[in-house]
C-alpha positions, 0 to 999 in steps of 0.5 A: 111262865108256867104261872101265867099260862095257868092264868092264861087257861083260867082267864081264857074262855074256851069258845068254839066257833062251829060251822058244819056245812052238810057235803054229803050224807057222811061229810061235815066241817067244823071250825075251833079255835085255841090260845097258844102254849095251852098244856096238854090235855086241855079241852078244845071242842066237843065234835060228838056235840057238835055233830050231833053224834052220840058218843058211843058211836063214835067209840063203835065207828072207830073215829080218828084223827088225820093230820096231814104232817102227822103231828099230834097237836090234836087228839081225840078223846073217843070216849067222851068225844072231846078234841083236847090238846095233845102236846104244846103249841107253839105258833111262832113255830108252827106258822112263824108270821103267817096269820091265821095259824091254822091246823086242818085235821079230817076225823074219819069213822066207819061202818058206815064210813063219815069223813068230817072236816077239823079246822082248829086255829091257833090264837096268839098269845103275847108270849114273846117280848122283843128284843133287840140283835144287841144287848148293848152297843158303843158309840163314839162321836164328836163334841163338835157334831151338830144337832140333828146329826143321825146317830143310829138306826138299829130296830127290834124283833118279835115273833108274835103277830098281830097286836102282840107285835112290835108297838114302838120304841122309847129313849131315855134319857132325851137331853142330848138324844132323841129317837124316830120311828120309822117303817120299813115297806114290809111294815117292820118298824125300826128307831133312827136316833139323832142329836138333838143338842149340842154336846160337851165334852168336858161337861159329859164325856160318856152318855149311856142310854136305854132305849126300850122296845115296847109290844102292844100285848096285853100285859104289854112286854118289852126289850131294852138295848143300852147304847154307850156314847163317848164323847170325843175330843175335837180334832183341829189337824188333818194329816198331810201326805209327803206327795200329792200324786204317787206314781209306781210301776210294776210287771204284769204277772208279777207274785203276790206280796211284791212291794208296789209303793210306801205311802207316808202321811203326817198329823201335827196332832199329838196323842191319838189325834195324831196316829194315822192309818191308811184306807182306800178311798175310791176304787173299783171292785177288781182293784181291792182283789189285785192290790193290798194296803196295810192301814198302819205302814202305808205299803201298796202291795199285790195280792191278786194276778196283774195282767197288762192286756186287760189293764195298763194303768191303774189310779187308786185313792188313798185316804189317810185318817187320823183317831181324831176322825180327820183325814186327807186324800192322795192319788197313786197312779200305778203303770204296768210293764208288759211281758210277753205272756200271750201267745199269738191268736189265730182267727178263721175269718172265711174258709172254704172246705172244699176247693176243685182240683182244677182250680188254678193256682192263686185261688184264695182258700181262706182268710185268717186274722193274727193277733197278739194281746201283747205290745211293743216286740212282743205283739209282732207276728210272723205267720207261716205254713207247713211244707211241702204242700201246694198252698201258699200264705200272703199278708193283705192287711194289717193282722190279715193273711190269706191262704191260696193255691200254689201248685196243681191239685190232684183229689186222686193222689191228695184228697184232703190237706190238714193246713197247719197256720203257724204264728210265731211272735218276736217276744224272748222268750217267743211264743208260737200257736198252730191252728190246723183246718181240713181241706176237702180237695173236690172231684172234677172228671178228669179220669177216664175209667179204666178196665181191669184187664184190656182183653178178657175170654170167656167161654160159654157152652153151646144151647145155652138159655137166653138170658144166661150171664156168660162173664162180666167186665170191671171198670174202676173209676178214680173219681168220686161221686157221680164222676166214678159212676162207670156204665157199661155200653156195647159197641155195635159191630155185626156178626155174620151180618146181624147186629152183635147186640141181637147176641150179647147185651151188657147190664149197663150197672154191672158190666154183667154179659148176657147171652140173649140167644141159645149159641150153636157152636156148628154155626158160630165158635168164637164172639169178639165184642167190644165193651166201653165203660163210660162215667156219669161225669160231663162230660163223660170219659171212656174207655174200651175193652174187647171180650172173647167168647168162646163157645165150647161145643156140646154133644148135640150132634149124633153120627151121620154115616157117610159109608155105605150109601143107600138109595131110595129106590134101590139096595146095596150089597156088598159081594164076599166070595165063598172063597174068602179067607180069615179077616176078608175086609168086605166093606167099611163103614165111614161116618163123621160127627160135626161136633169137635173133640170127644164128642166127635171121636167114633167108635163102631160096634155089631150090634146086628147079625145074621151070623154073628160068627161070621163078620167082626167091626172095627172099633175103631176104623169101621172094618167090617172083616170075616172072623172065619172061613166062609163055607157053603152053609153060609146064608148068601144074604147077610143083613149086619146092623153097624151102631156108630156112637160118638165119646160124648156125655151123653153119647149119641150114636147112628146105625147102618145095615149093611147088606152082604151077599156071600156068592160067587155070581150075580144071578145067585145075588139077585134072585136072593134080593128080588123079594126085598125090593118087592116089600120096599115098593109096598112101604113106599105106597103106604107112606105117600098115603099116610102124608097125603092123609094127614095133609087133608086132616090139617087142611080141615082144621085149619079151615075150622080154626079160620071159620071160628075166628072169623065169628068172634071178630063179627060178635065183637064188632057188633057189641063194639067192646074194645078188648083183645080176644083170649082165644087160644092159639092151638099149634098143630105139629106134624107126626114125628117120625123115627127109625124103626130099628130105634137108632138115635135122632137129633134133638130140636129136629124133625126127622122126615124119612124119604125114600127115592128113587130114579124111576120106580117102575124101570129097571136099573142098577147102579154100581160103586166102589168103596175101597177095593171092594165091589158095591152093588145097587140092585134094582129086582126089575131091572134086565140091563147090563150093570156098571161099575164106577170108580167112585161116588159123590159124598153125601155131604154134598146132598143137603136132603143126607139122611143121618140113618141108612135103613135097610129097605124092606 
């Protein structure tokens, strides 16, 4: 081989097809070609030639060769600038049938950087003769086959391509044989070998031949395969089968190996003509994997799974062949005996998944179908229900049940039912299936909602803000969805002759009760509302609830002091002897707070004193009484300033002045108390003149506000721009006025002093009597006789009662 590859390079002119196609500046394509199987080193192409491209550039530009699977088929030689074979070609490994083998390289040099494309194809040399699968095969056939009969069909390969392929195919020798070529789709040619005379067996017993596949190469190579004939002797007998029909029967799912028939065929010939073996003659695919026949006993056995449900009857062909190439036929009909191996099958043909509870008994819920693949006992099927659930199962038709309500439902106590379909068949031993469906049992409003407790209290303090969340009401609903959607209603009832819900308003979502005025507990201590929770269902359902309120009370009221009364006009003293003894009661101060509990609990204290050694307070009775003996250098006008609070956080407190004359006369009282009258006739004229003041003030102003409105409207209506005027709206508050002695005052009030009297400018006095003592009302002009009286009207009976007695000045 090594030889005739030397020969091959000699004979073999190295030729280089060069296309250069100028794609740039730096890139250039050139094409060669080379036989096959050249040895290493040997020359292919001068690329630095052919490019045009001195040598030493190459070497300076650091030209190499790029492959693209990195073999090295192809090397440069930098040096001399020659491509030359770098390690042995082999095209029928290289490319197998693919022609044109070729191989793309790229050489690549830099500085600057030139990328050139290398083609080189690789050219098929004759290097592979074809050969044949075999190199020798045996044949048998008859003397008594005729001419024409097809023999064989056997082909060769060969890996080269192109004229080196597979040429033909010759015969020898061709006294009995002869061969036709023929050709596949795909080009590939084969030899059919035929008889072409008749044979005799005892002129020629064995026949060798050679047949000789030939290549179109040059030289031309070829592969031989020997075919050995053996002329057999003709047979004149067929075997004969005992019975012309079989019949067997056998269990489904019986084991493999079990016997299922013997077989038993008969030949007259002798010798080999005479030995018969056993085949399957027709038959499906399903049936050689379930059944065996063994060829020399003739037993049917079971090899794979019977199984009755998918087949019951099986026919098989038998053949029964003798050497001498007779042979005869026989049916084995084969019935299967069904045992009960499948469980009953549950089918849901129509379901629904919900159902309204108040859906009256009878009402189909779903449809099942129950089968049995198995026959006879074993295919009969009771289905059944689980207990102690209102649903019931009826047969319609035939393998058919139906599912339907058997009772009331109640989504409340029951949502959901897991139904479980029990199918039992009558098979021994029998076998049984359960199938279990979810039923989802749907809300109908059939439940009213129903509050967590039938009465609530709640307390709220006074002067709250509107607004304020005073308690909320929780109803329960045991529906679903839209149906236990509860909202909340106030039910309309008055309170003191106005609609409760100009009071209260209940969040229709939460149930939350809200305040929607400041609640004054003077006024009003207790609420009674009735709540109704009503659901989204239709139609609804409700229920009602009552809700207590209770306003607890707030300090918010000071003391108002019922005793001593002091007129407008006129002065009230309270007389004490000179003579008076130690803890002398000279008068007590009575005062009531409206507010309840501590926050109306009283307590009295001195604040004020002309002589503070003299007098003492009750704490908590308001007696005022003598801490001492009353002697002549005692003042005869006592001014005492009585401070009354009340227990509340904060505390709110009132003052009174009690005048007290230490005398033993009138007249000595009087001419002591003149001057004081005086004064407060003075502070009355002043005041009349400071209202009537600022009376013609407002007037002004408003008068001015009035006019300035009056413009705007008239410039807007002669622009005709429709829009709402942003003018401020300025309130005017009258002066408030307080106590000078800085006493408490009511908050939220306006407090107006007014001062009264029966007649300024005549004389009179009145007298009163508080307890056992004696009272006196003073006027300084007055000339009369004074009067006693035994008592005195309250002051609470009077709406204009002053919460604060001054002392008039």
């Amino acid at each position: 081989m090594h030889s005739f590859r030397m020969a091959r390079t000699v004979k073999w002119q190295v030729r280089a097809f060069i296309l250069v196609f100028l794609i740039d500046a730096t890139i250039c394509q050139i094409r060669y070609s080379v036989p096959e199987e050249m040895r290493k080193g040997s020359f292919v192409g001068n690329v630095a030639e052919d490019l045009g491209i001195d040598a030493k550039r190459l070497k300076s530009g650091g030209a190499r060769i790029v492959i693209s699977d990195s073999s090295e088929y192809i090397r440069l030689d930098v040096d001399k600038g020659n491509l030359v074979v770098g390690e042995r070609i082999d095209r029928e490994q290289l490319c197998g049938q693919t022609s044109p083998c070729s191989l793309n390289l790229e050489m690549i040099m830099t500085n600057p950087i030139q990328l050139h494309s290398v083609v080189v194809e690789v050219l098929d040399v004759n290097d592979n003769a074809p050969a044949f699968q075999e190199k020798e095969m045996h044949l048998e056939i008859l003397e008594s086959a005729l001419p024409g009969t097809e023999i064989l069909q056997v082909s060769a390969t060969d890996p080269d391509v192109g004229i080196n392929a597979l040429h033909g195919y010759t015969i020898h020798p061709k006294t009995h044989f002869n061969i036709k070529v023929s050709s596949s789709p795909n080009g590939h040619k084969y030899a059919q070998l035929y008889l072409s005379e008749p044979l005799d067996r005892e002129k020629e017993g064995k026949l060798l031949l050679t047949l000789t596949a030939v290549d179109g190469g040059e030289p031309q190579r070829s592969g031989t395969l020997k075919i050995h004939v053996t002329v057999r002797d003709t047979n004149d007998n067929a075997p004969v089968f005992m019975q012309s029909i079989f019949k067997a029967s056998v269990k489904e799912n019986v084991p493999g190996g079990t016997l299922v028939v013997s077989l038993s065929a008969t030949d007259a010939d002798e010798g080999i003509n005479g030995h018969v073996t056993y085949h399957f003659n027709r038959m499906s695919g399903n049936v050689a994997e379930l059944f065996h026949l063994d060829e020399n006993t003739g037993d049917l056995t079971v090899t794979g799974i019977i199984d009755y449900e998918e087949n019951k009857l099986y026919e098989i062909g038998v053949q029964a062949k003798d050497q001498g190439g007779q042979s005869t036929s026989t049916n084995v009909i084969i019935e299967v005996i069904d045992v009960n191996d499948n469980p009953p099958l549950i089918t849901l043909t129509s379901f629904s998944n919900a159902i309204a509870e108040n859906s009256p008994s009878g009402t189909t819920v779903a449809i099942i179908n129950v089968k049995d693949l198995d026959s006879g006992k074993n295919g009969k099927v009771d289905c059944s229900v689980n207990s102690n659930i209102p649903f019931a199962i009826h047969s319609s038709l035939k393998n058919y049940y139906t599912l339907v309500t058997n009772g009331v439902l109640d989504r409340e106590r029951n949502p959901v039912y897991n139904i479980t379909f029990s199918a039992v068949d009558e098979g021994s031993p029998p076998l049984s299936t359960n199938k279990t469906i979810t039923l989802r049992i749907a809300d109908v409003n059939d439940n009213a909602p129903i509050f967590e407790q039938s009465y609530y209290e709640a307390s709220v303090m006074e002067n709250n803000s509107p607004g304020l969340s005073v308690f909320s009401v929780k109803a329960r609903d045991s529906d679903s969805g839209q149906n236990a959607r509860v909202s909340y209603l106030l039910i309309d009832t008055e309170l003191n002759g106005s609609p409760i819900s100009t009071y209260i308003s209940v969040n229709a979502e939460s149930g939350v009760i809200q305040a929607l005025r400041s609640f004054d507990y003077e006024q009003i201590k207790t609420i009674h509302i009735f709540v109704k929770g009503q659901d989204g269902g239709s139609p609804p359902l409700s229920s009602n609830t009552t809700v207590r309120i209770n306003i607890e009370d707030q300090n918010d009221n000071s003391p108002q002091v019922l005793y001593p009364v002091q007129t407008g006009g006129s002065l009230v003293a309270e007389m004490v002897p000179r003579s008076a003894d130690v803890g002398y009661l000279v008068t007590k101060v009575v005062a009531v707070d409206v507010d309840s509990g501590q926050n109306a609990w009283l307590s009295y204290k001195l604040q004020k004193a002309t002589d503070r050694a003299l007098f003492e307070v009750g704490l908590q009775n308001g007696e005022i009484r003598t801490i001492r003996q009353v002697t002549d250098k005692d003042a005869v006008k006592q001014r005492l300033t009585v401070i009354v609070e009340d227990n509340g956080q904060p505390s709110r407190s009132a003052t009174v002045i009690v005048n007290v004359a230490v005398a033993d006369s009138f007249p000595e009282v009087l001419s002591e108390f003149t001057e004081l009258t005086h004064d407060k006739e003075y502070n009355d004229n002043l005041t009349f003149y400071l209202v009537l003041a600022l009376a013609v003030v407002s007037f002004l102003f408003i008068t001015c506000l009035v006019v300035i409105i009056s413009v705007k409207i008239y410039r807007w209506r002669q622009s005709r721009i429709l829009y709402h005027s942003n003018l401020p709206v300025i309130p005017y508050y009258p002066p408030r006025y307080s106590d000078t002695l800085g006493t408490g005052t009511l908050p939220h009030v306006y407090n107006y002093e007014v001062c009264r009297t029966t007649d300024s400018r005549k004389s009179d006095c009145k007298f009163g009597r508080a307890g056992s003592q004696n009272v006196l009302i003073m006027d300084p002009s007055s000339t009369g006789t004074m009067q006693r009286i035994q008592s005195e009207k309250s002051i609470l009976d009077e709406p204009d009662s002053p919460l604060e007695v001054r002392t008039l000045t």
